[in-house]
C-alpha positions as protocol buffer text, in pm:
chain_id: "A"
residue {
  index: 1
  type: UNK
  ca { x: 2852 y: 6506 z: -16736 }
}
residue {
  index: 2
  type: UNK
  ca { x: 2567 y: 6742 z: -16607 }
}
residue {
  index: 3
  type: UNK
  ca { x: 2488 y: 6803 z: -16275 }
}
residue {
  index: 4
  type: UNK
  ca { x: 2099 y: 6648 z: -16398 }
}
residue {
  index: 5
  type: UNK
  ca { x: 2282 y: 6320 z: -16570 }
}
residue {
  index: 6
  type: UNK
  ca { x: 2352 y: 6060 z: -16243 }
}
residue {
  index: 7
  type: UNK
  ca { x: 2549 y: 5757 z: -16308 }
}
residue {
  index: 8
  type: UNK
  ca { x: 2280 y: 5471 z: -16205 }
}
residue {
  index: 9
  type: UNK
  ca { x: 2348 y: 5337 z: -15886 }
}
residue {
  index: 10
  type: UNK
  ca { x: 2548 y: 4985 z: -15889 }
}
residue {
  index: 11
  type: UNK
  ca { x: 2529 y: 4759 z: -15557 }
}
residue {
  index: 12
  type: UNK
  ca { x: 2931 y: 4700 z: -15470 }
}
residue {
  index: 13
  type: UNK
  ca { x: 3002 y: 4349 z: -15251 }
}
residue {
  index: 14
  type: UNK
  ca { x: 2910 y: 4490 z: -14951 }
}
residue {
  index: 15
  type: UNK
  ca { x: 2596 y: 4586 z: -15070 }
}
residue {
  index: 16
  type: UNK
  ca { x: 2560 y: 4226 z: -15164 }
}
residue {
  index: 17
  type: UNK
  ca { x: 2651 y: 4124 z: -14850 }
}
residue {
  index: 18
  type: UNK
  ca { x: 2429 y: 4291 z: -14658 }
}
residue {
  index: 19
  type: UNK
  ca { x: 2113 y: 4241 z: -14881 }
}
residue {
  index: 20
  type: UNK
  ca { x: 2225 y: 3878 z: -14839 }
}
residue {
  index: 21
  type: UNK
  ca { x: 2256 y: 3874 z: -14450 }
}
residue {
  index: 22
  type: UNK
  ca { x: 1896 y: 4065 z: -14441 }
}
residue {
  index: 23
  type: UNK
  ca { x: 1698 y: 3807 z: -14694 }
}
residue {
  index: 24
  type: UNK
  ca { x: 1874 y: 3500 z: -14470 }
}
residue {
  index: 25
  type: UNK
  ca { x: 1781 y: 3718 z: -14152 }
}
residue {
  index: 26
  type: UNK
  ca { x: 1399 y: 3727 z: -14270 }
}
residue {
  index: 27
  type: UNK
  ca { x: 1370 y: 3387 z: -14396 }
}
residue {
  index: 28
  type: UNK
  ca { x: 1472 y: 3243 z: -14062 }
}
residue {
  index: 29
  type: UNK
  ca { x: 1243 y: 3413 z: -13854 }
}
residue {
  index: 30
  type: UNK
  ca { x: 957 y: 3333 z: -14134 }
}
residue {
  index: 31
  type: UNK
  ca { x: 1042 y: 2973 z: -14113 }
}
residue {
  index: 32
  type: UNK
  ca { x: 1072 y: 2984 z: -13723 }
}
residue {
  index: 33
  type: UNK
  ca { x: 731 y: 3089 z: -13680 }
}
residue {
  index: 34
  type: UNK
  ca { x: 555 y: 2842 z: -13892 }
}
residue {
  index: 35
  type: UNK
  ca { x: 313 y: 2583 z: -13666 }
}
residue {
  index: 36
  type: UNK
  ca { x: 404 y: 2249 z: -13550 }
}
residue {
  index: 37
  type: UNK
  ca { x: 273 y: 1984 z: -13758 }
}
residue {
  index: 38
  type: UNK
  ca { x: 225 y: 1738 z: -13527 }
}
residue {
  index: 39
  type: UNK
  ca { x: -14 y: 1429 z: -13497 }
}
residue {
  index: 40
  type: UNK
  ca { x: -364 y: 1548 z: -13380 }
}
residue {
  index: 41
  type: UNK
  ca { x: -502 y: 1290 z: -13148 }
}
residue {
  index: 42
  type: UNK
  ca { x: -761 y: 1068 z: -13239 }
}
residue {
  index: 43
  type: UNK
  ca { x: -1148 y: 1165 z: -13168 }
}
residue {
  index: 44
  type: UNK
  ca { x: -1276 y: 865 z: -12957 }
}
residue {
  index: 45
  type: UNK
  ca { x: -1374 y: 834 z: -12619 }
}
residue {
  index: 46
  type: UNK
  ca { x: -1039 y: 735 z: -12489 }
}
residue {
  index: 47
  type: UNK
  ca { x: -819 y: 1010 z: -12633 }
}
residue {
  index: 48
  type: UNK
  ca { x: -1134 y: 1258 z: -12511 }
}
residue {
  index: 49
  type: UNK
  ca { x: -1115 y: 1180 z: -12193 }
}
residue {
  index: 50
  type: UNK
  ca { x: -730 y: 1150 z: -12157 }
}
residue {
  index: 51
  type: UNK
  ca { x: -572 y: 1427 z: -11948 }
}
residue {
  index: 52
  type: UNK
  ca { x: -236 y: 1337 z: -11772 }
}
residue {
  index: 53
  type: UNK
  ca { x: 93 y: 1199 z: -11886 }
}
residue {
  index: 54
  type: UNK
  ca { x: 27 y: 887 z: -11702 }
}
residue {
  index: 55
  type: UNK
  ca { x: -304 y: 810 z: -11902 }
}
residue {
  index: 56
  type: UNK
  ca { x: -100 y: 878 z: -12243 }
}
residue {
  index: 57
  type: UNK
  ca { x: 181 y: 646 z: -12113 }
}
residue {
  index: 58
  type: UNK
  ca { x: -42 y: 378 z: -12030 }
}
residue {
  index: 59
  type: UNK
  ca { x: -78 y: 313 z: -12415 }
}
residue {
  index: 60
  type: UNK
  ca { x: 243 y: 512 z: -12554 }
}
residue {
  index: 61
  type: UNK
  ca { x: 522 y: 412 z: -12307 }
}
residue {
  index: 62
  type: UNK
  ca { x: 762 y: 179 z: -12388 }
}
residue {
  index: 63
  type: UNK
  ca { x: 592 y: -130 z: -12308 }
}
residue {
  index: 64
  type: UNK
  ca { x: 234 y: -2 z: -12408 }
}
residue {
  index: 65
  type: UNK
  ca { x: -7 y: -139 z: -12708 }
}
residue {
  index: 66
  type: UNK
  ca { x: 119 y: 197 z: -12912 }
}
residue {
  index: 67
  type: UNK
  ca { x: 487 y: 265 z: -12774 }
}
residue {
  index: 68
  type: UNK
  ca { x: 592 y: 671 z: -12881 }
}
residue {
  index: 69
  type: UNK
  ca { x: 928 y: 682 z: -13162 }
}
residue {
  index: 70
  type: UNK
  ca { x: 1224 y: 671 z: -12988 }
}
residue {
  index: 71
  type: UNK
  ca { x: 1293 y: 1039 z: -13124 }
}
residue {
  index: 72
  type: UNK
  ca { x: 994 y: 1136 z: -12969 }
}
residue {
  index: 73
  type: UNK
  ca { x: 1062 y: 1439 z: -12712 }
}
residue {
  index: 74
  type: UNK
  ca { x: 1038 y: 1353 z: -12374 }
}
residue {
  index: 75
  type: UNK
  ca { x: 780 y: 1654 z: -12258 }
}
residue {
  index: 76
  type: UNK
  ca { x: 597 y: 1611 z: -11986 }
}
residue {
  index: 77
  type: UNK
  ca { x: 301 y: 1765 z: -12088 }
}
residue {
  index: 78
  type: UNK
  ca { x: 116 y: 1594 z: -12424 }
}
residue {
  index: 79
  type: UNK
  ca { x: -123 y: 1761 z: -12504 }
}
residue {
  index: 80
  type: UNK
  ca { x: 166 y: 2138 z: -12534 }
}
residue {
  index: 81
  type: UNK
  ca { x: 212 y: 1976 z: -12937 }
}
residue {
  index: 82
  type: UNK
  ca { x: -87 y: 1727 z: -12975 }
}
residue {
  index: 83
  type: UNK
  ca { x: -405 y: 1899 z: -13056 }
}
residue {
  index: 84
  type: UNK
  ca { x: -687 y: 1793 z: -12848 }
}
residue {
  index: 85
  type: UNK
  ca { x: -950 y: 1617 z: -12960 }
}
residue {
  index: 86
  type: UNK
  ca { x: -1327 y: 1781 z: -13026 }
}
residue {
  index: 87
  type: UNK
  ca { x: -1542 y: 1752 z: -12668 }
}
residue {
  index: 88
  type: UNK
  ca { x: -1204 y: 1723 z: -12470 }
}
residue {
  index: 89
  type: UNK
  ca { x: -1273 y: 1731 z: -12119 }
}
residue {
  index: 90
  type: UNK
  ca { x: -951 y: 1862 z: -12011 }
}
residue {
  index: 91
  type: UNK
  ca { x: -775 y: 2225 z: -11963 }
}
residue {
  index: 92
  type: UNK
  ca { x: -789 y: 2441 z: -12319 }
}
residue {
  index: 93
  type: UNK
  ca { x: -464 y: 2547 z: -12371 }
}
């Protein structure tokens, strides 16, 4: 063989290995930065004007007209996954 002829180059296991333990690195941190999907909250005049726990409770707790899933999270602030509602009158986030 000629010093111009080169054998093509042949990925060995641990070649494998690490192109494996890169793609698995990258599709982690592409699927850990996708957005919630969570439940907007409804556009009436209630949900608008809504801006405590308490309020959402009222409705959502356990022994409200709308009680929250039992594998609901128990954050204390709604609206950090709930998108507010158009003409919200309370903080932006």
């Amino acid at each position: 063989m000629t010093e111009k002829q080169k054998k093509p180059w042949k990925p060995g296991k641990r070649d494998l290995l690490f192109l494996g333990i890169i793609a698995t690195v990258v599709i982690a941190l592409v699927l850990g930065t996708s957005e919630r999907k969570t439940t907007p909250t409804p556009n009436d005049d209630v949900h608008r004007t809504t801006t405590s726990k308490a309020e959402c409770l009222a409705c959502h707790g356990a022994d409200g007209i709308s009680p929250r899933q039992v594998k609901h999270t128990q954050v204390d602030k709604c609206f950090l996954c709930h998108a507010q509602p158009d003409g919200w009158v309370g903080d932006k986030k």
